[in-house]
N, C-alpha and C positions, 0 to 999 in steps of 0.2 A: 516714683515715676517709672521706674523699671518694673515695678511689679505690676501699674497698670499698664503697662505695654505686653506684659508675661499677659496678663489674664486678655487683652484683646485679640492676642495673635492666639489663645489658647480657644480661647472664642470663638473664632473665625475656623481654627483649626477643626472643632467639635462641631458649627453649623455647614461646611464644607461636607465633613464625613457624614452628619445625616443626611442631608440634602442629594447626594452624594446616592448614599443606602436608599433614599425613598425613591429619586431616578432609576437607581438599578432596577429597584422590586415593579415600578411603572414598566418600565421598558421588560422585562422578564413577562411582567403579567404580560403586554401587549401582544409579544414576539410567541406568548407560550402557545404550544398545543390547543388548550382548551378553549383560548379566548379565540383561537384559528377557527378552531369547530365552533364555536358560537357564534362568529362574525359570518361565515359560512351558512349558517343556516337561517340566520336573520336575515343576510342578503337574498336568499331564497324566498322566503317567508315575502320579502318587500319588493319582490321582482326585480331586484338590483342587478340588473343583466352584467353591467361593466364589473364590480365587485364580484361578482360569480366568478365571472370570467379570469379574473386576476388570481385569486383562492382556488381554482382545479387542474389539473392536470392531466394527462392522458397516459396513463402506462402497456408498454407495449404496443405502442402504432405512431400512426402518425397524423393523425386527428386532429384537426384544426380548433383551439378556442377561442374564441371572440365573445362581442354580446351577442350576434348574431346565432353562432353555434350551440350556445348555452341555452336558446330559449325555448327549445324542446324538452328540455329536465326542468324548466321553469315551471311548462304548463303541466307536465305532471305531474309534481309533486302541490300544482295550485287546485289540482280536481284529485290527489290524497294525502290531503294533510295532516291526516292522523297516521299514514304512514311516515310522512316527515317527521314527523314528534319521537313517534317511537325509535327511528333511525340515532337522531342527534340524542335522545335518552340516553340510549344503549353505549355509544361512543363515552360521553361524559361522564358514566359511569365507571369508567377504565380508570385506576388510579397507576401509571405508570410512566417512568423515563424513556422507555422504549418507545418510539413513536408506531411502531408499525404493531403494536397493542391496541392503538385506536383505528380499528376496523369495524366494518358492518358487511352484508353482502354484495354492497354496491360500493362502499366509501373504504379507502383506508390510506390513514394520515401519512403524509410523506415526508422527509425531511431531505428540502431540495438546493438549502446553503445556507449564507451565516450571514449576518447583518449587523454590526458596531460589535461581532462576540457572540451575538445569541443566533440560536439556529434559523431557519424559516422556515417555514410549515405551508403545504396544499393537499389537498383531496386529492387524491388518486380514484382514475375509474376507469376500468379496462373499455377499449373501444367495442365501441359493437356493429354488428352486419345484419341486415334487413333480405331477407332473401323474398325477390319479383314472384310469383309463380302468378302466370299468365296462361289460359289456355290455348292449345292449339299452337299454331306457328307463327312467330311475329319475329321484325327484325326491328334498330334501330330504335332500342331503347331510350328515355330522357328521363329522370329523373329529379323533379323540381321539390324545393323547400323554402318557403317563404322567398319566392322570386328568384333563387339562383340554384344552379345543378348541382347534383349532390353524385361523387367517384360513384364508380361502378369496377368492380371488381375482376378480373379474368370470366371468373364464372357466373358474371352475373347479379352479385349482390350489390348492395348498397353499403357504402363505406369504407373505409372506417368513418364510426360517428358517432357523439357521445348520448350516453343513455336518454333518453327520453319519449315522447309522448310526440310523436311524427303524422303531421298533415301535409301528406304528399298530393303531388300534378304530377300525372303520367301520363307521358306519350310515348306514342308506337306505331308501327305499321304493323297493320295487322289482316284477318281476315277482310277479303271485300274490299277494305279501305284504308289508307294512307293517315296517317296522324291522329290518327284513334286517342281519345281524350277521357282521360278517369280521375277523378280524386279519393283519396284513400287514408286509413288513420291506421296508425300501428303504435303497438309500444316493443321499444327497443330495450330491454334491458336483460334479454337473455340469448343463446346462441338458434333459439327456435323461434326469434320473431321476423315474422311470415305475413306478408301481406297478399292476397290471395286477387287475380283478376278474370272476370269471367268477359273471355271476349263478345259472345254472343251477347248476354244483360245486358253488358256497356255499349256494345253496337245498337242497340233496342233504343237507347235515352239518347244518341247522337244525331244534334237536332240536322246535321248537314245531311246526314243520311239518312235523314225520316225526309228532306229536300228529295234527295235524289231517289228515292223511290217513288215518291211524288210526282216529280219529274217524269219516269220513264211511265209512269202509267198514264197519266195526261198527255203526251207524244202519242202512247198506242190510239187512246178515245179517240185523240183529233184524228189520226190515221184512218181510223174507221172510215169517218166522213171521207176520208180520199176517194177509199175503197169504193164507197157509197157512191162517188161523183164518179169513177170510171168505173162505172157497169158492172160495180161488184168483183174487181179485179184486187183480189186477195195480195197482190204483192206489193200492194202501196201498203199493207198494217207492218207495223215498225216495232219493236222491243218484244219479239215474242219468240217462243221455241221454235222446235223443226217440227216437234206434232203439234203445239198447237197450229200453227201454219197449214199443217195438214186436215186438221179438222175444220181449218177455215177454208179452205178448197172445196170442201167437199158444202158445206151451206153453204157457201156463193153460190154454186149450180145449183142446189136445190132453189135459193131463191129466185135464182132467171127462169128454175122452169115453174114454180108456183105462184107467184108473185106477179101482179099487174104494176102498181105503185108501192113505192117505198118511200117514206119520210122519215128524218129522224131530228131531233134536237139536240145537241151537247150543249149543256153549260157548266157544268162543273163536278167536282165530285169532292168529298169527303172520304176521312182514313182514320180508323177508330185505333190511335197508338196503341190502347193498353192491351186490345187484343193481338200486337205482334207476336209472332212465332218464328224465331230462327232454327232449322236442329238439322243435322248431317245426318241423312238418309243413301247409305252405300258409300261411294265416291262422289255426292251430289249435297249440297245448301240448298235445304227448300225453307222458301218466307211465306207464312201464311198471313194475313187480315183482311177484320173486315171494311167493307168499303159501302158508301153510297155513292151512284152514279146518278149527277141528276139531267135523264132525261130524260125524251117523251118521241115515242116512236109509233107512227101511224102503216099498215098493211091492209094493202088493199087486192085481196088473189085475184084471179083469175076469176073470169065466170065459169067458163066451165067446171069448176068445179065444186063442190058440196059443202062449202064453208059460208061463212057470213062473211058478206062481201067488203064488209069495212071493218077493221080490228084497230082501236086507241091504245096500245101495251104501257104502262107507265107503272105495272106494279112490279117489272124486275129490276127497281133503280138500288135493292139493298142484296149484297153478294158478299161471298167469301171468293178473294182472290188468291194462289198460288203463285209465287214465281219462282225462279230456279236461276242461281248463279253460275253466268258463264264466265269461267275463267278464261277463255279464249279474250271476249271482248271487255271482260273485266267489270260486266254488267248484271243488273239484274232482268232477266225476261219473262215477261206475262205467259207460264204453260198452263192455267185455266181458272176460270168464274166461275162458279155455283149460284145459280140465283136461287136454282129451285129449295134448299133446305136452309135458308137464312133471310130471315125479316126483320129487321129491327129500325127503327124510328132514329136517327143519329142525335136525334135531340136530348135523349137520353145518353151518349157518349161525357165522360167528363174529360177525355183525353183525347182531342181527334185534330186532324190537322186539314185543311181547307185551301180548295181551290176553285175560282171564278173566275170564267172565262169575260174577257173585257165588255165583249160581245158576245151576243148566244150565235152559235154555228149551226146554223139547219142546211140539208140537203135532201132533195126529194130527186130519187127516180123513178124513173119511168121505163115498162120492159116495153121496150121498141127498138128492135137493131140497128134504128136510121137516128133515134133521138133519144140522149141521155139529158135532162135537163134540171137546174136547182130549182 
């Protein structure tokens, strides 16, 4: 009876001690290095944001990880995967105790506390900084990533933030305009990633501001008709410079003194985007494109003089227009049209933006000092 009791507790005592040994060797693999870097790169592999998150580290900053934060190394190591392979290769080829043996140029294992006895294990990855370069002068940066703002540095960069593969929303105030809108991709994984902004380009594709240019050109056409309804009195046209004003002075008197009737029609006009031109000429922003104006102007001179006495003009409705930003009023104004060297059809435009007046606006005068009349 004692000997089967010797051999039960002897039993117990031997399935204890393996059971015992095969926990420990579970729990060692689990908690080891290798199986850290394996789980690591699986969860990469499988977009496992939370488990990324939990497996890295940040050395030397102060870098936020979450799922959130991690999902810029997500997506680039999802568009180079063959450099993932190789990275975790390289790493598990390391046969050593020393955790800080398993390195790459981007990863290296850290050993950040103990758990029942055995170490714990995360990646390590030095933070990194995004450096704005925006042309020209701009104030009040904002930096967006997947919906929420990302630090900004004394000088300007971005970050700290962890390596990856960054689809940024920028705003700014900038040339011309207030809240200037970009989006932009960078990869962040070394001290010379640079995201580059061109404020003129990005001002060209901002649809507010293809508006407000729109805007102040449609104000001048209607103005026209002002002009046209008071006797050719150049000081009703609106949104334009000081010469051209000046060169509109000088045709209104010619038309009072050549001119018997004048009609004209405005209805609308079109603006061919892709031919915009912004570029700094001296101390001055000059905007060039081209435009069709559609309308239809009838002149009818004077007798006395040597012209055909009724003239239908409707073939200068295609022009290259200039304007010039006034910093003063923080505008852009019409300083000249070219009809004479540009023809083109807008039909063929694949980029243009369009304006129709609700109503078509005609105005007919008449030279008679007693009566201006529509």
């Amino acid at each position: 009876m004692k000997d089967k009791a010797k051999i039960i507790i002897l039993s117990g005592i031997v399935f204890f001690t393996v059971m015992s040994v095969i926990i420990y060797k579970q729990l060692e693999r689990k908690y080891s290095a290798e199986t850290t870097i394996e789980t690591f790169f699986e969860s990469i592999k499988k977009k496992d944001a939370k488990k990324v998150s939990k497996l890295l580290k940040i050395s030397n900053g102060k870098a936020k990880v979450s799922k959130q934060t991690v999902r810029p190394m997500i997506d680039y190591f999802e568009k180079n995967p063959e450099e993932l392979q190789t990275i975790e290769r390289n790493m598990l080829a390391t046969s050593s105790k020393d955790a800080s043996d398993y390195q790459s140029s981007i990863f290296t294992l850290t050993k950040v506390g103990r758990k029942i006895g055995f170490p714990i294990y995360k990646l390590a990855v030095s933070p990194q900084y995004i450096r704005i370069d925006i042309t020209d002068t701009y104030k009040n940066l904002v930096v967006n990533y997947g919906g929420r703002s990302l630090s900004l540095t004394k000088d300007g960069k971005v970050g700290p933030v962890i390596p990856g593969l960054y689809k940024l929303n920028i705003t700014y105030d900038g040339l011309f305009y207030n809240m200037n809108e970009c989006n932009g991709t960078v990869v962040a994984f070394s001290d010379e990633s640079l995201l580059q902004v061109d404020q003129v380009e990005n001002l060209k594709k901002n649809k507010d501001f293809q508006q407000e240019i729109l805007k102040s050109l449609v104000t001048y056409y209607v103005s026209e008709n002002e002009m046209i309804r008071n006797g050719f009195d150049s000081g009703k046209l609106k949104n334009i410079t000081t010469e051209y004003a000046n060169y509109s002075n000088v045709y209104c008197e010619l038309m009072k003194e050549f001119v018997a009737t004048y009609e004209r029609t405005f209805s609308g006009m079109s603006l061919n985007l892709n031919s915009m031109n912004v570029k700094r000429l001296g101390d001055q922003y000059l905007l060039t494109l081209d435009c069709f104006v559609d309308q239809i102007e009838k002149v009818e001179y004077k007798k006395e003089l040597t012209l055909d006495a009724t003239e239908v003009i409707e073939s200068i409705q295609s022009g290259v227009l200039t304007m010039v930003y006034d910093e003063k009023q923080h505008q852009w104004l019409l300083s000249e049209i070219d009809y004479t060297t540009y023809q083109r059809d807008p039909k063929e435009w694949e980029n243009k933006l369009e304006y129709k007046m609700k109503e078509k606006d005609t105005v007919k005068w008449e030279n008679d000092s007693t009566k201006n009349k529509l």
